[in-house]
N, C-alpha and C positions, 0 to 999 in steps of 0.2 A: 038780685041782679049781678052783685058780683061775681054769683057760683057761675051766672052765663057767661059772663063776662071774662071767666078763668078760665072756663071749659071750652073758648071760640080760642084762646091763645094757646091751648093747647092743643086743640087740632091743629091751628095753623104751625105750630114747631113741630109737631109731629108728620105732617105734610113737609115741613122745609126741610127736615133733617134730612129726610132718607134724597133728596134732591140735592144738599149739600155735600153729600157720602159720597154724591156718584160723580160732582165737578172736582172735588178734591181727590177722587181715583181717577179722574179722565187726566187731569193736571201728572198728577205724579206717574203713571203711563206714557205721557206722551213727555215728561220728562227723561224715563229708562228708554225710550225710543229715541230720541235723540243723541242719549251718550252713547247707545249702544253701537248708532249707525259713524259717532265719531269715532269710537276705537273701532269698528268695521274698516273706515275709510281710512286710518294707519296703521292699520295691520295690512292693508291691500297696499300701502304704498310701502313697506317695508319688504312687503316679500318681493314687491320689483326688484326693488334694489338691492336683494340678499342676492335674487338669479340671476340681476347683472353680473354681481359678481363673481358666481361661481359659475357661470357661463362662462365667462372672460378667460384667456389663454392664464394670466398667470395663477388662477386660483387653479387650472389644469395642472401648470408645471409645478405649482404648492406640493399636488394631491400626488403626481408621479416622485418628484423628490422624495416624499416624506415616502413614497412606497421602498424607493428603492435604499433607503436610508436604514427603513425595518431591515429588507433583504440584507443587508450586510452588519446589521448589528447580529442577526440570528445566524451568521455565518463566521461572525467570529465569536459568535456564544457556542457553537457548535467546535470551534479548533483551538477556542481558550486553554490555556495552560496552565492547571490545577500547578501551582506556586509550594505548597504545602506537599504536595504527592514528591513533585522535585526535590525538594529540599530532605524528605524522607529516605527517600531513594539515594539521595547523596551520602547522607549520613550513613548508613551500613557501608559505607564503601570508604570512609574517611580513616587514614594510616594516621597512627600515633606521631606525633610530632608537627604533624601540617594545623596550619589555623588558616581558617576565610580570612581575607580581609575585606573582598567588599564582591559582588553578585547583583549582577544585571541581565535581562532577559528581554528580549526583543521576537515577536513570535516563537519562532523553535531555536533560536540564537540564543545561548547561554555564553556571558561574559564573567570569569571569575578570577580571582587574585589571590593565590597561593602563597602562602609564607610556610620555611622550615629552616633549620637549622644547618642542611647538607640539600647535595645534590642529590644523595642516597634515597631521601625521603621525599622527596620531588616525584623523582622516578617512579617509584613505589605508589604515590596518589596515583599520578596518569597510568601507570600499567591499570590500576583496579578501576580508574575510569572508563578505561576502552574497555573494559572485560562484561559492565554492565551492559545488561539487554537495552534498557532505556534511554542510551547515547546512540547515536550511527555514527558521530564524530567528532573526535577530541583532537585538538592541537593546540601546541602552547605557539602563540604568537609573540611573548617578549619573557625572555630570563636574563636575569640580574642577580648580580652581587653586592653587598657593601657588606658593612660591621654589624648588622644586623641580621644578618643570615640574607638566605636565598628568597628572592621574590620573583614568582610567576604569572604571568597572565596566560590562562587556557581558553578556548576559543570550543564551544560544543554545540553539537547539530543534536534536536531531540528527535526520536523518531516518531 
């Protein structure tokens, strides 16, 4: 009687189980159904709020700024002034006795500060500056004298 008795408990787990499979899939289903439809419903209310925003005039003026911002980085990546080509250039053209003293540049505006020991050698740097192809214009805007020789400020256009 017990073998019957074993054998009715195991049809009926054998009946439950596969009934228990299918509440516990229907469960967990309609669990990914419901998270799915909440990140649904905030992903729908995010993208409103993204195209408010880039509808709106200032995400416009954002997008034209930043365009026009590129336009003129790449216009002066385009007229940039190789720093190293100038100074190269300079050097073949430097007279014995002159030193730099100090070199600034401003677009094609070159600011430099001549030192020498005579007016002689003064002379002599700016004749061979104008002589270069790579100036259009050299002028000295301040010469001095003191106990330490001559000091010039030259003033040059690059072409």
């Amino acid at each position: 009687m017990e073998r019957a008795g074993a054998g009715v408990k195991l049809q009926i787990v054998s009946s439950i189980a596969p009934l228990l499979l299918i509440f516990i899939a229907w469960g967990v289903l309609n669990l990914m159904t419901y998270l799915t439809v909440q990140k649904d419903t905030e992903l729908q209310a995010q993208i409103v709020s993204n195209s408010a925003i880039l509808n709106s005039d200032k995400a416009t003026d954002n997008i034209v700024d930043l365009q026009s911002r590129l336009s003129q980085i790449k216009l002066n990546l385009a007229s940039k002034i190789e720093v190293d080509e100038v100074l190269n250039e300079m050097a073949k053209t430097v007279v014995a006795g002159v030193t730099f003293s100090s070199y600034t540049h401003t677009d094609k505006k070159l600011l430099i500060t001549l030192n020498a020991s005579n007016f002689d050698i003064i002379a002599k740097q700016i004749f061979n500056f104008k002589q270069t192809e790579f100036l259009s214009s050299v002028e000295v805007s301040q010469i001095t004298r003191d106990m330490k020789g001559i000091k010039c400020d030259v003033e040059m256009i690059l072409k």
